[in-house]
C-alpha positions as CSV (number, residue, x, y, z in Angstrom):
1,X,68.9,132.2,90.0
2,X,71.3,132.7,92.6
3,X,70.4,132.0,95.8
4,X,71.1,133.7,99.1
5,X,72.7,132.9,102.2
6,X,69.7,131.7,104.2
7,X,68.4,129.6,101.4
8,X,72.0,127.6,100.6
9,X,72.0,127.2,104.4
10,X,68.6,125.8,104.5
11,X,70.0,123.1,101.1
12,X,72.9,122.9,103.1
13,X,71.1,121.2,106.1
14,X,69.6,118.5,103.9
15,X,72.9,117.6,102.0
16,X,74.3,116.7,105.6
17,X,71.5,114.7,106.9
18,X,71.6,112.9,103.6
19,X,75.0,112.3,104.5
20,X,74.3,110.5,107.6
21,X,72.3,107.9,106.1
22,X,73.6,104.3,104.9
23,X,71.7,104.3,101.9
24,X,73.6,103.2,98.8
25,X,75.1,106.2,97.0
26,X,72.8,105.4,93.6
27,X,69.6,105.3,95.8
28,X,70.7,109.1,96.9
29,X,71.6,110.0,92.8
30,X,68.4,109.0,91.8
31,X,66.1,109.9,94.6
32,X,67.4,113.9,94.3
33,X,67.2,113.5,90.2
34,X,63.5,112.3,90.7
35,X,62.7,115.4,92.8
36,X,64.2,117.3,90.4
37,X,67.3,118.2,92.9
38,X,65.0,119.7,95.4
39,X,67.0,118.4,98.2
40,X,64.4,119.1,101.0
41,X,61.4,117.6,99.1
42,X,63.9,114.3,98.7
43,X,64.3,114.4,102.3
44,X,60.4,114.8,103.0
45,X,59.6,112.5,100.4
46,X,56.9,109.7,102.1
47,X,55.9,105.8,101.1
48,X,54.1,107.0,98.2
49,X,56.8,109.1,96.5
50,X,58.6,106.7,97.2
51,X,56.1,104.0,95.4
52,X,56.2,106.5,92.5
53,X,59.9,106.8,92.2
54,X,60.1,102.9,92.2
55,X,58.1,102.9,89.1
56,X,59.2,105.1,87.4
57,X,63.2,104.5,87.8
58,X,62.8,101.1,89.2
59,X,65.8,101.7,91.7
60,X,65.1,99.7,94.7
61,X,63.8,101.0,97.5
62,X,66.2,100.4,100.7
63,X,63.7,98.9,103.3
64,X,64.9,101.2,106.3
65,X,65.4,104.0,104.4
66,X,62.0,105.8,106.4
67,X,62.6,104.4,109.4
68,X,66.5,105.6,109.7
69,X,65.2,108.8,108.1
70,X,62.8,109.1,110.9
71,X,65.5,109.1,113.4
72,X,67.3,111.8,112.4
73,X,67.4,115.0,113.3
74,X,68.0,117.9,110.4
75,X,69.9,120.5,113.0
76,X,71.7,117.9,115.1
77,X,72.9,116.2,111.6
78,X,74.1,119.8,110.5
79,X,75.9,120.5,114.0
80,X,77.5,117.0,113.9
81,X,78.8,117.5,110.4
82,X,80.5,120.8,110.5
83,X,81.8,120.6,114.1
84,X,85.1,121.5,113.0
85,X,84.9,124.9,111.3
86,X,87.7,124.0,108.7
87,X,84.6,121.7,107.2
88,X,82.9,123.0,104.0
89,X,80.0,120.7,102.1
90,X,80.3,120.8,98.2
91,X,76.8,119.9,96.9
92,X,76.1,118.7,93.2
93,X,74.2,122.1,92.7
94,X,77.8,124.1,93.4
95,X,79.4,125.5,90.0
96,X,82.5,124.4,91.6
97,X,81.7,120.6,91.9
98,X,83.8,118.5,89.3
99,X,82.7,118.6,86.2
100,X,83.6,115.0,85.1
101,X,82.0,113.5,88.2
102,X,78.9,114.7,87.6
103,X,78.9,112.2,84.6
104,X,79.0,109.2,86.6
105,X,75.3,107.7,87.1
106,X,75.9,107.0,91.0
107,X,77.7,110.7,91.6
108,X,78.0,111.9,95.1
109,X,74.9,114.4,95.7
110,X,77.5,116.4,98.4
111,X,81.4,115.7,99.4
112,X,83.2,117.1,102.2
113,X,86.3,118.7,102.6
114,X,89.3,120.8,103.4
115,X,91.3,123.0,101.5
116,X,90.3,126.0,99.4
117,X,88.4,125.4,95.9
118,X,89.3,128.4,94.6
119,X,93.1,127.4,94.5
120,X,92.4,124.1,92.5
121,X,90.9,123.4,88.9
122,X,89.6,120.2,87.6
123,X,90.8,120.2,84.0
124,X,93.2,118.0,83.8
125,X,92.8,115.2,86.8
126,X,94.6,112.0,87.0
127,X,93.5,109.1,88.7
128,X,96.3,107.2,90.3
129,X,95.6,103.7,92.4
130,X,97.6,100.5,93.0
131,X,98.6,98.3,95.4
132,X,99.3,98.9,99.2
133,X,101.9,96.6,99.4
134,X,104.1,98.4,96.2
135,X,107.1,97.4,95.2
136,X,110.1,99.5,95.3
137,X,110.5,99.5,91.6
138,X,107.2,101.0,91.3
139,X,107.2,103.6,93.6
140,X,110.2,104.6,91.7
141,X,108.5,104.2,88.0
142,X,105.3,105.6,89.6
143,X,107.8,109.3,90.4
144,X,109.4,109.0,87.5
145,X,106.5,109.7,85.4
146,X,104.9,112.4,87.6
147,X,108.4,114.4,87.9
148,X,107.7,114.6,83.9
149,X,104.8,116.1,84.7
150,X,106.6,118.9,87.2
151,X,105.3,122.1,87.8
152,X,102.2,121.4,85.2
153,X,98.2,121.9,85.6
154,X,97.4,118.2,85.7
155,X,96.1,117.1,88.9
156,X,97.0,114.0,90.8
157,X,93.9,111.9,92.6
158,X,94.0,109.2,94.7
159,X,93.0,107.8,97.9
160,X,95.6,108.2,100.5
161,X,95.9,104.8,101.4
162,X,99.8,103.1,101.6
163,X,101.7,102.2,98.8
164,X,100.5,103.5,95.5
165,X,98.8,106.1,96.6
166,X,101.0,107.8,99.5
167,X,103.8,107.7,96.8
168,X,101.0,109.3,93.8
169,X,100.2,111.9,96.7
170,X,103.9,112.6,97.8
171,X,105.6,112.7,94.3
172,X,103.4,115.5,93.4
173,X,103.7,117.5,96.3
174,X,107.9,116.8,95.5
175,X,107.1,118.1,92.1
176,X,104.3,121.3,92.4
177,X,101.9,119.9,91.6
178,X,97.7,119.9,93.0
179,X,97.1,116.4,94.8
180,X,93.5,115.8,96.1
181,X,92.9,113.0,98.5
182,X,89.6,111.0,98.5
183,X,89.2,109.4,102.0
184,X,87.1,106.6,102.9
185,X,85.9,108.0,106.7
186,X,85.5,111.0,108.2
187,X,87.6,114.2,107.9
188,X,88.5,114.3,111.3
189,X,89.9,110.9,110.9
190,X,93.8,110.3,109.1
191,X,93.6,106.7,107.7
192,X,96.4,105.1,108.4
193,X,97.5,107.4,110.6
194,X,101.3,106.9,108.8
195,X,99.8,109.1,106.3
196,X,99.0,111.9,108.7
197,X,101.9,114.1,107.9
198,X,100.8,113.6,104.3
199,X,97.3,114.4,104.9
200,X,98.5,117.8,106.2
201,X,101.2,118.3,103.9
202,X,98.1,117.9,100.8
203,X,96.4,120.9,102.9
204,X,99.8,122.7,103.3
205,X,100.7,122.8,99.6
206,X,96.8,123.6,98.5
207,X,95.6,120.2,97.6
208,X,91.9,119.2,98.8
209,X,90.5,116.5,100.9
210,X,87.3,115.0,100.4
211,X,85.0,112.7,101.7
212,X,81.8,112.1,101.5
213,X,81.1,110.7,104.7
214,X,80.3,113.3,108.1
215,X,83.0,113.2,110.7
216,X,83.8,110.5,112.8
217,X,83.0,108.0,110.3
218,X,85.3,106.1,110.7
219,X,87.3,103.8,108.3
220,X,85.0,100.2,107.1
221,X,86.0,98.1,104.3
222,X,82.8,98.6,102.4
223,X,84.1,102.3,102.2
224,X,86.6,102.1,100.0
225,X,84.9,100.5,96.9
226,X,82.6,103.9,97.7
227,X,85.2,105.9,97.6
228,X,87.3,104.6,94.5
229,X,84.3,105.3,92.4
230,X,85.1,109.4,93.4
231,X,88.8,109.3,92.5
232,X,88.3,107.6,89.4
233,X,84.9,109.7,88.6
234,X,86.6,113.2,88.5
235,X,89.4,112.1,86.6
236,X,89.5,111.9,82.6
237,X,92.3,108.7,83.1
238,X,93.6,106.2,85.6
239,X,97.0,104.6,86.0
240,X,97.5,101.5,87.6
241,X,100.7,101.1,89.2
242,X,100.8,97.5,90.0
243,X,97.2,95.1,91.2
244,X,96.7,91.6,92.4
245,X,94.0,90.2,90.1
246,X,91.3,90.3,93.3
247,X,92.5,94.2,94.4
248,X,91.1,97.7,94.7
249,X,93.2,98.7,92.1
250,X,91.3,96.4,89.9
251,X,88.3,97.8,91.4
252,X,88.9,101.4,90.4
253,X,90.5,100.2,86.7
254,X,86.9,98.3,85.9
255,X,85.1,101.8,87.0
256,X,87.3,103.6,85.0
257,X,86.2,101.0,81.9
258,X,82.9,101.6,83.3
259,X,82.6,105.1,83.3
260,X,84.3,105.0,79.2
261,X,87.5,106.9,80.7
262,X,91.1,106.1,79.4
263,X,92.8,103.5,81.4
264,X,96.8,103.0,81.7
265,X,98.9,100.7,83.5
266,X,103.0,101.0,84.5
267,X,104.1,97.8,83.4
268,X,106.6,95.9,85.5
269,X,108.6,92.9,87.0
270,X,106.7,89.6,85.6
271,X,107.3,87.4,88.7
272,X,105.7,90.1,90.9
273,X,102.3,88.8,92.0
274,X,101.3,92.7,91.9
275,X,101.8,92.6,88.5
276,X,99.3,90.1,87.1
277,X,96.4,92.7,87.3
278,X,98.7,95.3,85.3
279,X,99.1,92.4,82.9
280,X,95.6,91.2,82.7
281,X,94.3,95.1,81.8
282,X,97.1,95.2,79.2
283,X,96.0,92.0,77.3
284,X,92.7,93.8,77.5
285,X,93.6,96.9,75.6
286,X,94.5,98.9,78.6
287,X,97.2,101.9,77.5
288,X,100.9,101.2,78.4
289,X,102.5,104.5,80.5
290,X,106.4,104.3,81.0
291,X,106.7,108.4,80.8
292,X,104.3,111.3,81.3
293,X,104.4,111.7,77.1
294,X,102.5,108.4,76.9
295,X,99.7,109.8,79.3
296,X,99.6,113.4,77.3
297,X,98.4,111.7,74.2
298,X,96.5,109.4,75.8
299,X,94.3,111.9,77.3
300,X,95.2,114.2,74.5
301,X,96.3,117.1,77.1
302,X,98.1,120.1,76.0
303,X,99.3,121.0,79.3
304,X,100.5,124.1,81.0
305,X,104.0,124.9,82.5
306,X,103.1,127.1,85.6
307,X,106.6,127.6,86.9
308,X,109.1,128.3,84.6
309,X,111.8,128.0,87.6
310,X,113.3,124.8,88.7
311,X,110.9,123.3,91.5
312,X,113.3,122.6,94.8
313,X,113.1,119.6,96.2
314,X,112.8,118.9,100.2
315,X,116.0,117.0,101.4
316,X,116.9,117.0,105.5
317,X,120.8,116.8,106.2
318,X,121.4,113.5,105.8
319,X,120.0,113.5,102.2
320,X,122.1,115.9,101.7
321,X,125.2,114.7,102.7
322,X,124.7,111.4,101.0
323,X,123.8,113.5,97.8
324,X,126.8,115.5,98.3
325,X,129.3,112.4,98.6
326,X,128.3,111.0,95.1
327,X,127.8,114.1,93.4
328,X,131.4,114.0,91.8
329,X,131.0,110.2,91.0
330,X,129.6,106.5,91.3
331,X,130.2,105.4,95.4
332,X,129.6,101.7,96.3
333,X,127.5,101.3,99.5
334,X,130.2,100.7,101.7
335,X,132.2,103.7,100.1
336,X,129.2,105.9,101.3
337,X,128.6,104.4,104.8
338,X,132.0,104.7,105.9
339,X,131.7,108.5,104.2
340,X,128.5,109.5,105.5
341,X,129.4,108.2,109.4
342,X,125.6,106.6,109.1
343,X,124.3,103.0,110.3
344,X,123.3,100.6,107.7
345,X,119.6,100.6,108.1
346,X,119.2,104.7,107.8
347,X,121.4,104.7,104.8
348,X,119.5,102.0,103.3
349,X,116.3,104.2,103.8
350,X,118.1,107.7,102.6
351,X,119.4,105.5,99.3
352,X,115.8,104.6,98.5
353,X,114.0,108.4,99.1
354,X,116.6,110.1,97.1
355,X,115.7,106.9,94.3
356,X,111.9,107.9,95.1
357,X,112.6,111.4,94.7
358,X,114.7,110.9,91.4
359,X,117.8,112.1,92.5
360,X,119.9,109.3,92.2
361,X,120.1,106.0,90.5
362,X,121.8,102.5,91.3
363,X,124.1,101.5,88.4
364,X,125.1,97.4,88.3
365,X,123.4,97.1,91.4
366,X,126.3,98.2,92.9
367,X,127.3,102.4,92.6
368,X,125.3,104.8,93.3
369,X,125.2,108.3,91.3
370,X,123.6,111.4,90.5
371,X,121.0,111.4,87.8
């Protein structure tokens, strides 16, 4: 039965205040499954349903989950939460939520977000995570394999954090395709607020942000490990693009094991402390990725081509000068820095986007060229 306005409003008031508690996301899961997903008789629930839940699911009980409970209000929770008017609530009862995150056993019972749902489909998502402090190489590995995937349905998740996942989230903007962002604070909120241009560009190019916390949350490091389990959860596959043994990335790679999903790893340099993770998930049957092929059959995706026309990259003038003065052939560094009229440092940064953005490669670490 569908319901109407005033009643998803009504639902709608409940997910939020739900939201504002620190309750542990499996304690939520359950709690709303118990009530069979009545939402407002979870939220009205007393010490004896919650006695009865205990014995039946034997989920522990947080011990100030009444008494925080108590001190909420519903309407100023639902006035707090969508304050901003570009906020929307996705609720586990919407026939939009993801489909594969509704698998997981501690699923989020309502995410927030930006961006327009109808513009987005969930079939083919792919988890990408790594380390903050990436290597050069790869970033660069990391782009290769999603321009392979150019102008295609598959959808690139991730967490919007530095490294890794600023790279996942800008290669696929470079190359049309749907990046969704899972954040670990608020919406109102761009963490690290270097990404903040990205966070917009996502929106701009009709990617999603989502969160599951209410605005001005802000950042916490107990957030993260919360929101990993969301990226990996709607995604049929992960690939790891460089972890330290004790990392995030290895966080979200054990959940992806967890959740019986199909893992992959970009292997790399063997001296690079990022790479013992990769290394570690590989001697434990982890998939090896060096193109976007290897992922296909991993996943066993038949994907689509949704633009048949060459996808045009984003280059500002100086790109584009430096493209243009190797375009013929191979130019040294110095060749190009006495052509391009450019100091060092900036053409050491315009040499490593155009790598990044697959336009160019270095050839005996010496010439650069067009690819």
């Amino acid at each position: 039965m569908k319901l109407n306005t005033s009643q998803e409003l009504k639902k709608e008031k409940y997910y939020a205040a739900f939201s504002f508690l620190s309750t542990k996301p499996i304690f939520k899961t359950k709690l709303l499954e118990y009530f069979d997903y009545d939402i407002k008789r979870a939220w009205l629930c007393d010490k004896n349903d919650l006695k009865a839940f205990w014995e039946q699911t034997e989920i522990s009980i947080p011990r100030n989950f009444l008494s925080e409970k108590a001190k909420l209000d519903i309407e100023e929770c639902y006035q707090k939460a969508f304050a901003k008017k570009e906020i929307k609530l996705l609720t586990i009862e919407d026939e939009k939520y993801p489909p594969l995150l509704k698998e997981i056993p501690d699923y989020p019972i309502s995410l927030y977000y930006k961006g327009n749902l109808d513009k987005i489909s969930f079939d083919c998502n792919l988890a990408v995570v790594g380390s903050r402090n990436a290597s050069n190489e790869a970033k660069l590995a990391l782009n290769k394999i999603i321009t392979q995937l150019q102008n295609t349905n598959v959808n690139i998740i991730s967490g919007l954090a530095y490294g890794i996942d600023a790279q996942a989230h800008k290669s696929a903007i470079e190359n049309n395709l749907k990046t969704i962002a899972v954040i670990g604070c608020g919406l109102d909120i761009a963490y690290p607020s270097q990404n903040k241009s990205l966070y917009s560009k996502i929106l701009e190019k009709e990617g999603i942000i989502f969160s599951e916390f209410p605005l001005k949350t802000p950042p916490m490091s107990h957030h993260f490990p919360q929101r990993n389990r969301i990226v990996v959860g709607m995604s049929k596959g992960t690939l790891v693009a460089e972890a330290q043994l004790k990392s995030g990335a290895m966080i979200s790679a054990n959940l992806t094991l967890d959740y019986n999903r199909e893992l992959m790893c970009i292997p790399g340099n063997i001296i690079n402390p990022n790479t013992q993770g990769i290394y570690h998930l590989i001697k434990q049957g982890a998939g090896i990725a060096i193109s976007a092929e290897d992922i296909l059959n991993q996943l066993n995706w038949e994907i689509i081509n949704e633009q048949k026309d060459e996808y045009k990259i984003e280059l500002n003038d100086p790109q584009k000068k430096v493209l243009d003065i190797i375009s013929i052939e191979a130019k040294s560094f110095d060749e190009i820095i006495n052509l391009a009229g450019v100091e060092v440092a900036q053409l050491m940064v315009i040499l490593t986007e155009l790598e990044i953005k697959g336009l160019i490669i270095q050839a005996n670490n010496k010439y650069y060229k067009c690819k």
